[in-house]
C-alpha positions as YAML, in Angstrom:
chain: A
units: angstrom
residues:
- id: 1
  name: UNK
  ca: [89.43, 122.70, 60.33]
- id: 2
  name: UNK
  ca: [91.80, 125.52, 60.69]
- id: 3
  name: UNK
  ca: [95.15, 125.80, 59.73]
- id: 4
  name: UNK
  ca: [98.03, 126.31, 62.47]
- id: 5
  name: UNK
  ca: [99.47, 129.17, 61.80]
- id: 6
  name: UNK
  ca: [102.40, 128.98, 59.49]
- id: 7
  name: UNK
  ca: [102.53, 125.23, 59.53]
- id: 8
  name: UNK
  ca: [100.35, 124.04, 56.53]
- id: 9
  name: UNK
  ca: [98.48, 121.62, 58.90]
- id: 10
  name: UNK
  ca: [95.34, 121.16, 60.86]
- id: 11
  name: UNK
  ca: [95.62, 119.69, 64.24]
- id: 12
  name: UNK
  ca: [94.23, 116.31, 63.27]
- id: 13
  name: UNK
  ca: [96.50, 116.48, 60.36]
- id: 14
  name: UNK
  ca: [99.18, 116.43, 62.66]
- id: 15
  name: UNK
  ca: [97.84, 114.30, 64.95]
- id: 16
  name: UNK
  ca: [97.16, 111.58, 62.04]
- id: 17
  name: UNK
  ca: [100.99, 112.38, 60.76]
- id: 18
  name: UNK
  ca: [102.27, 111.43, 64.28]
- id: 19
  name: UNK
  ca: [99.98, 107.69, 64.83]
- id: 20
  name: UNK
  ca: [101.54, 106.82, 61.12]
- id: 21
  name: UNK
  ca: [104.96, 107.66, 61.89]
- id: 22
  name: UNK
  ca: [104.26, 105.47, 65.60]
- id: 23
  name: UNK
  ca: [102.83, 102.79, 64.12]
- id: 24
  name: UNK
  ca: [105.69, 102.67, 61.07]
- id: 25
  name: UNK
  ca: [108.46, 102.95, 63.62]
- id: 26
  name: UNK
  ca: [109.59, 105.85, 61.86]
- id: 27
  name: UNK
  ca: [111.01, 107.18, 65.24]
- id: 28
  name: UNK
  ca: [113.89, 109.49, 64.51]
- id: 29
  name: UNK
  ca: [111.19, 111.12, 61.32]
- id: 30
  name: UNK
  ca: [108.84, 111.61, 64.31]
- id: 31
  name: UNK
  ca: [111.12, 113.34, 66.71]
- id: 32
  name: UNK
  ca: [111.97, 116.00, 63.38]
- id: 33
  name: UNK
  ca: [108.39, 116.02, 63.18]
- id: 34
  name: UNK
  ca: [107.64, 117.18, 66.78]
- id: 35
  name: UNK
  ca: [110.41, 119.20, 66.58]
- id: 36
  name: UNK
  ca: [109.40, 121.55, 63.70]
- id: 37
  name: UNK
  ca: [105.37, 122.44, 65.33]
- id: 38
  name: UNK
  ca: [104.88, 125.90, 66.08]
- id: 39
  name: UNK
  ca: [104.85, 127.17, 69.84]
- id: 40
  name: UNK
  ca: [101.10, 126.22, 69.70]
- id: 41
  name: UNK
  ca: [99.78, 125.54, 73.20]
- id: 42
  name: UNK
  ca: [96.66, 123.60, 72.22]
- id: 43
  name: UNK
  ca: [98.42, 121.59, 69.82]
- id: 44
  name: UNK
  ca: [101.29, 120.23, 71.77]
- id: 45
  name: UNK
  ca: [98.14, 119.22, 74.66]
- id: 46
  name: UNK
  ca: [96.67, 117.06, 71.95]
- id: 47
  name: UNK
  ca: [96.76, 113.46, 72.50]
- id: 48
  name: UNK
  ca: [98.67, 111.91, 69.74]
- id: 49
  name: UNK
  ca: [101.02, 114.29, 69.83]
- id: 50
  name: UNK
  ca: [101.58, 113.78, 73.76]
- id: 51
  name: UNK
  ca: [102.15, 110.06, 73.00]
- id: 52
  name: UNK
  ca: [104.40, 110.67, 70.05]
- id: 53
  name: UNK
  ca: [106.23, 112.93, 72.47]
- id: 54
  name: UNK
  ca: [106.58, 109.87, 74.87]
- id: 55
  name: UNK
  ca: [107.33, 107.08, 72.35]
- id: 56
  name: UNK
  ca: [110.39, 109.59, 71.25]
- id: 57
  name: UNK
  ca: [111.81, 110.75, 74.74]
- id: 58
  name: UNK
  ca: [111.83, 106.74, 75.40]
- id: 59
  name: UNK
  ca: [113.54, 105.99, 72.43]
- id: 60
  name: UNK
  ca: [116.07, 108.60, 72.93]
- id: 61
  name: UNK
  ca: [116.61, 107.52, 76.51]
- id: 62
  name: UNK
  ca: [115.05, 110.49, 78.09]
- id: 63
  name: UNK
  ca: [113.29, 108.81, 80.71]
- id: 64
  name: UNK
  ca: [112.89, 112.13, 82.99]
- id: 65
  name: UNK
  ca: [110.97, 113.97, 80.20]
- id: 66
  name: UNK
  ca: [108.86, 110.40, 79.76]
- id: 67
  name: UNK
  ca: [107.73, 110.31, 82.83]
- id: 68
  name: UNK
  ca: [107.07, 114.02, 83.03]
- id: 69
  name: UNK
  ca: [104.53, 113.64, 80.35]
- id: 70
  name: UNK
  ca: [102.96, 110.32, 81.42]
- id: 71
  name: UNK
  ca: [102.58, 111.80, 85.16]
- id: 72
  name: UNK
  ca: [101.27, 115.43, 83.47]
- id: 73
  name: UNK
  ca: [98.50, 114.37, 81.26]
- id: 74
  name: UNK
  ca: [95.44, 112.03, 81.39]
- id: 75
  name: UNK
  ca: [95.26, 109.72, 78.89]
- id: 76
  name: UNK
  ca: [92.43, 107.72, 77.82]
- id: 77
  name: UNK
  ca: [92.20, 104.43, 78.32]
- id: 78
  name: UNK
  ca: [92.89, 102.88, 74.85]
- id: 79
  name: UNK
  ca: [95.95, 104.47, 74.71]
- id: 80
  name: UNK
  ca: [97.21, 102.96, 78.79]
- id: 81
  name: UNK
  ca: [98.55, 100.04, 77.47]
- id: 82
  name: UNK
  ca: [101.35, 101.63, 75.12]
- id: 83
  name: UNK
  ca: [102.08, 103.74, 77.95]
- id: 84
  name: UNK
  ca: [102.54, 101.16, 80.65]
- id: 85
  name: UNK
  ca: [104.84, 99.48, 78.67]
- id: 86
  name: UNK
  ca: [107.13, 102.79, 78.09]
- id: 87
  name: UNK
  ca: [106.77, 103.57, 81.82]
- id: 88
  name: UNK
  ca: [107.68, 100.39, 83.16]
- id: 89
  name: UNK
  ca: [110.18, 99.36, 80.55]
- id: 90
  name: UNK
  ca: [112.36, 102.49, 81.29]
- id: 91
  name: UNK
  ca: [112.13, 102.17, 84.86]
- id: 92
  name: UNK
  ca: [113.59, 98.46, 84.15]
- id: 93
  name: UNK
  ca: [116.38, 99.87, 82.00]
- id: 94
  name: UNK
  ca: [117.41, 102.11, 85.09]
- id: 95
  name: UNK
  ca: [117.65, 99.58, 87.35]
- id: 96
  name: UNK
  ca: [118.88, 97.30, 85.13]
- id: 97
  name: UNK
  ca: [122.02, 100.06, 84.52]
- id: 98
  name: UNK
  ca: [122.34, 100.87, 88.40]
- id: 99
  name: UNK
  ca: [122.31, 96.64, 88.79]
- id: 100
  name: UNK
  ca: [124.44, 95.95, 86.18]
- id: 101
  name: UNK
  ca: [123.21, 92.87, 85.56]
- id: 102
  name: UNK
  ca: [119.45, 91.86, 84.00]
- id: 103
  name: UNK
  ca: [116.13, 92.12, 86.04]
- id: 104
  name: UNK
  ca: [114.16, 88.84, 86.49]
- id: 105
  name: UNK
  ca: [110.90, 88.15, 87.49]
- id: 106
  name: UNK
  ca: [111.23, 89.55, 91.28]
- id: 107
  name: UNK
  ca: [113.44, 92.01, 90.50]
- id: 108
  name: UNK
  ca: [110.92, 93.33, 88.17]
- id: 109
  name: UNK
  ca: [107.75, 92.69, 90.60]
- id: 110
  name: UNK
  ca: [110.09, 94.91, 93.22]
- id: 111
  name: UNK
  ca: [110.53, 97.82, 90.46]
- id: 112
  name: UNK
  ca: [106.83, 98.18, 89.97]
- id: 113
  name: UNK
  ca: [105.94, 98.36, 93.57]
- id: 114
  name: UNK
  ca: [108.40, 100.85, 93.74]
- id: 115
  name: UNK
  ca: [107.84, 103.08, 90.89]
- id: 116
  name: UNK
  ca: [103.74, 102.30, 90.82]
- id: 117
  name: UNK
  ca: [101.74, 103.17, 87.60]
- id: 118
  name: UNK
  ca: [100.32, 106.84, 87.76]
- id: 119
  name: UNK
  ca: [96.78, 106.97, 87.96]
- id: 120
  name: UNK
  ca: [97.27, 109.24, 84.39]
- id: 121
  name: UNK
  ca: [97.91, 106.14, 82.45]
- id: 122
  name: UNK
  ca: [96.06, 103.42, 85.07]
- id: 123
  name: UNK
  ca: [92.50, 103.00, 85.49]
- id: 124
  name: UNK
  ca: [92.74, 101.25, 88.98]
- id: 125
  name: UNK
  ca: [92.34, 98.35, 88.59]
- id: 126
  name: UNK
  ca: [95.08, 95.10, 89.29]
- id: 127
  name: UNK
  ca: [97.11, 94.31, 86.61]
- id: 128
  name: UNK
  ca: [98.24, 90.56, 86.08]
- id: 129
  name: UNK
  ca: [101.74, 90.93, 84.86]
- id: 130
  name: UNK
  ca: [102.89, 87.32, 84.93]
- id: 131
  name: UNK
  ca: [101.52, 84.18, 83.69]
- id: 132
  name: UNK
  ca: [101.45, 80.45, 84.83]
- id: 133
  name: UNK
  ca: [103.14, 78.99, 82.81]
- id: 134
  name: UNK
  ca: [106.07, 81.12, 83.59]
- id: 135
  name: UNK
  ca: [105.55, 80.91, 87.28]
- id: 136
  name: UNK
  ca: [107.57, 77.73, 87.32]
- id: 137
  name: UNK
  ca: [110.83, 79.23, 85.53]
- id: 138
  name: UNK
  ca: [110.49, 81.91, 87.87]
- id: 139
  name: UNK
  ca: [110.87, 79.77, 90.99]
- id: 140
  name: UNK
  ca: [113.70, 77.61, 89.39]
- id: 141
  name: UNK
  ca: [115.73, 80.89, 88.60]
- id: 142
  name: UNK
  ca: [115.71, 81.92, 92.20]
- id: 143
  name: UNK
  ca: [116.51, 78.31, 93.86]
- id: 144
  name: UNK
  ca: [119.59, 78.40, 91.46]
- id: 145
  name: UNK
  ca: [120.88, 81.63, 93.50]
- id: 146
  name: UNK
  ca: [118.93, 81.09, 96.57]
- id: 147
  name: UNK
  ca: [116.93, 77.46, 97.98]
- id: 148
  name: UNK
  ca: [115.97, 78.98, 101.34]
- id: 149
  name: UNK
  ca: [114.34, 82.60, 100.54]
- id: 150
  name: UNK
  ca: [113.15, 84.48, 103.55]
- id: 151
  name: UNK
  ca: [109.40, 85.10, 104.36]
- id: 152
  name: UNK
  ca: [109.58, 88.36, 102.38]
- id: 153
  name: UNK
  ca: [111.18, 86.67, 99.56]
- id: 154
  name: UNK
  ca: [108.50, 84.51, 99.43]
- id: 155
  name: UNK
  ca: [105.63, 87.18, 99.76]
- id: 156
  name: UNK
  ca: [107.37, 88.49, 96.50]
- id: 157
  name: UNK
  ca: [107.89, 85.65, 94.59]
- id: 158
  name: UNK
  ca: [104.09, 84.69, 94.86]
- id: 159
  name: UNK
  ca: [103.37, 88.48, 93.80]
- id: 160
  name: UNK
  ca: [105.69, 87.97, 91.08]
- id: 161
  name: UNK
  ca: [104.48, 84.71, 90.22]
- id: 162
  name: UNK
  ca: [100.60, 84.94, 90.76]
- id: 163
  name: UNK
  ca: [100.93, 81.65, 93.35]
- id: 164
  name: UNK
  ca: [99.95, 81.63, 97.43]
- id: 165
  name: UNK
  ca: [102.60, 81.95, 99.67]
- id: 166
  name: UNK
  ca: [101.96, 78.46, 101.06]
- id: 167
  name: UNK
  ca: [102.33, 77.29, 97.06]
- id: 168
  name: UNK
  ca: [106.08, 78.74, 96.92]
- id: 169
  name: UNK
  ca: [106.43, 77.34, 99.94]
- id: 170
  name: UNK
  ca: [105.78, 74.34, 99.46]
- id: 171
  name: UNK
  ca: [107.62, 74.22, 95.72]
- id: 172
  name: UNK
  ca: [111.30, 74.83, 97.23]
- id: 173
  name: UNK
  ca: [110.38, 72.44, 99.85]
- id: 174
  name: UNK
  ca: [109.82, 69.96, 97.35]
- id: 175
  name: UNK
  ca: [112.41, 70.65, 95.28]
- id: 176
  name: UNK
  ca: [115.22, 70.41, 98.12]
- id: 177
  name: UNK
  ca: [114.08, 67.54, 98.70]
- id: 178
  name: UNK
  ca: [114.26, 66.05, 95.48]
- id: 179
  name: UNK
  ca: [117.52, 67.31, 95.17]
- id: 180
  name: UNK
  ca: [118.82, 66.04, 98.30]
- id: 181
  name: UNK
  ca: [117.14, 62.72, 97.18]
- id: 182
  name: UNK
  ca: [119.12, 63.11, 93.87]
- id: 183
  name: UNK
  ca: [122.36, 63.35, 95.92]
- id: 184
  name: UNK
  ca: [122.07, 60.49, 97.84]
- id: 185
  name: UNK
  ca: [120.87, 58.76, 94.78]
- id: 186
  name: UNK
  ca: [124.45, 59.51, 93.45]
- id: 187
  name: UNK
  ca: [126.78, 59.08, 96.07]
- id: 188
  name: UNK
  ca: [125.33, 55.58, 96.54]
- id: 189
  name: UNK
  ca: [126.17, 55.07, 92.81]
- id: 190
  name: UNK
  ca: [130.05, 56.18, 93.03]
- id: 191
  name: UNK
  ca: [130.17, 54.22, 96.69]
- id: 192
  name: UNK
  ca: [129.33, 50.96, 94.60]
- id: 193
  name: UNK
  ca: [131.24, 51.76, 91.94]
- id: 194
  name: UNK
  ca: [134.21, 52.55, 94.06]
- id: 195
  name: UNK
  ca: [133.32, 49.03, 96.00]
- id: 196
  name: UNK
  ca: [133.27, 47.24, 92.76]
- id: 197
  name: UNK
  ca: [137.27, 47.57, 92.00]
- id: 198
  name: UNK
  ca: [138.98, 44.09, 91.96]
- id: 199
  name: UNK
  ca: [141.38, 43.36, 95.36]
- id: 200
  name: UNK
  ca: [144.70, 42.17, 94.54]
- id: 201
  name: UNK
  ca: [144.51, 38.30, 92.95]
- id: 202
  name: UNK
  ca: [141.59, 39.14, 90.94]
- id: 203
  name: UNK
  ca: [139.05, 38.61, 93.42]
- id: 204
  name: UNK
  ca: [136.10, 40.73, 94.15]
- id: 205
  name: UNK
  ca: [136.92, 43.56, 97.05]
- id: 206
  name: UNK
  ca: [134.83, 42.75, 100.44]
- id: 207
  name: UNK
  ca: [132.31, 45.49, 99.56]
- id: 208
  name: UNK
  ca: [131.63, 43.94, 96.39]
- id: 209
  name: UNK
  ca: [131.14, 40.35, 97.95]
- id: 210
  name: UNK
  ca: [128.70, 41.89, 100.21]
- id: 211
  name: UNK
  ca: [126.44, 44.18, 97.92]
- id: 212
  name: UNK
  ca: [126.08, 40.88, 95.44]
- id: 213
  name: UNK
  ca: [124.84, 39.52, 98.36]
- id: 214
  name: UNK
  ca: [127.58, 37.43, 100.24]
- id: 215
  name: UNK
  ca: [126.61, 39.12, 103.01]
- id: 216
  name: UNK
  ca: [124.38, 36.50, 104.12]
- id: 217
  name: UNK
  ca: [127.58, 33.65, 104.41]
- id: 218
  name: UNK
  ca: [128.95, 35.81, 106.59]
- id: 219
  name: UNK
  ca: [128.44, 34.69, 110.70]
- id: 220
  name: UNK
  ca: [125.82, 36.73, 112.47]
- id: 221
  name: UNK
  ca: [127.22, 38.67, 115.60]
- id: 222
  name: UNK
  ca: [125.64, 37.70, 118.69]
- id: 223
  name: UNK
  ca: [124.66, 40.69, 120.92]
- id: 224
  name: UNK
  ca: [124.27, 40.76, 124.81]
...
């Protein structure tokens, strides 16, 4: 292994000093570490020291010189998942600054379609970035803001979500339903309630007489 030239350190020295400092979260020691290799063209192409490159310009908030090495490079594939995550976590925190407000499920699902992963961290193939369980909360925190979504919405919600369209359909149709059910339920309960208050004398109020059921004393009405 040779040397690099006024350094003191092989290149898988320095690649093996730069996985440590990752993996130890030693982050602003690993940016002074990049920063004092020689002007070595073969070195700075090597692998780890690509990805320590990334994990620091991330960190730092340096999101143009992230995805300048991401989109520059090919990686191989054990390495794609730690660089997914830094490519589509930073393009969340930029739209999550130019929002102002958190991404959820959708608006995340919209980011990726828009900002798709390079084929330099990606092997091709679909990527399942939501799970079942959480396809539920997903649909409850858009009926809060929105019970009728459009036909798009819904296309996007089952991307985000992993369901059918006709399954996200059918959830919000349910679940107006059940909530219009719910409201009824409860306006019948105050109507009674209000119908329940004593009329003047301490006898029951009309309404009250008839839900108990003196309704039936009362003369039928003859129709022609």
């Amino acid at each position: 292994m040779a040397m690099l030239p006024a350094f003191g350190f092989t290149q898988e020295q320095v690649a093996c000093v730069c996985e440590v400092l990752q993996q130890g979260g030693n982050i602003e020691r690993l940016g002074r570490f990049l920063w004092s290799l020689p002007a070595c063209e073969h070195l700075h192409k090597n692998e780890s020291v690509l990805k320590a490159k990334a994990v620091v310009a991330f960190h730092r908030g340096n999101f143009r010189e992230l995805y300048k090495i991401l989109e520059s490079h090919q990686f191989s594939p054990h390495n794609h998942p730690k660089l997914q995550q830094l490519w589509l976590k930073a393009h969340y925190i930029e739209a999550e600054k130019l929002r102002g407000r958190p991404l959820g499920a959708v608006g995340k699902y919209r980011v990726r379609r828009k900002f798709p992963l390079p084929r330099t961290i990606w092997d091709g193939e679909e990527t399942s970035y939501c799970f079942k369980e959480k396809s539920r909360s997903v649909l409850r925190e858009w009926y809060a803001h929105n019970p009728y979504p459009s036909p798009r919405e819904k296309r996007e919600l089952a991307e985000a979500t992993g369901l059918t369209t006709t399954q996200v359909s059918n959830w919000f149709k349910n679940r107006r339903q059940r909530d219009r059910a719910a409201e009824a339920k409860e306006r019948y309960g105050e109507n009674n309630e209000n119908s329940g208050v004593n009329a003047p004398g301490g006898q029951p109020a009309l309404g009250s007489a008839m839900h108990n059921g003196g309704s039936k004393h009362l003369p039928a009405r003859k129709f022609r």
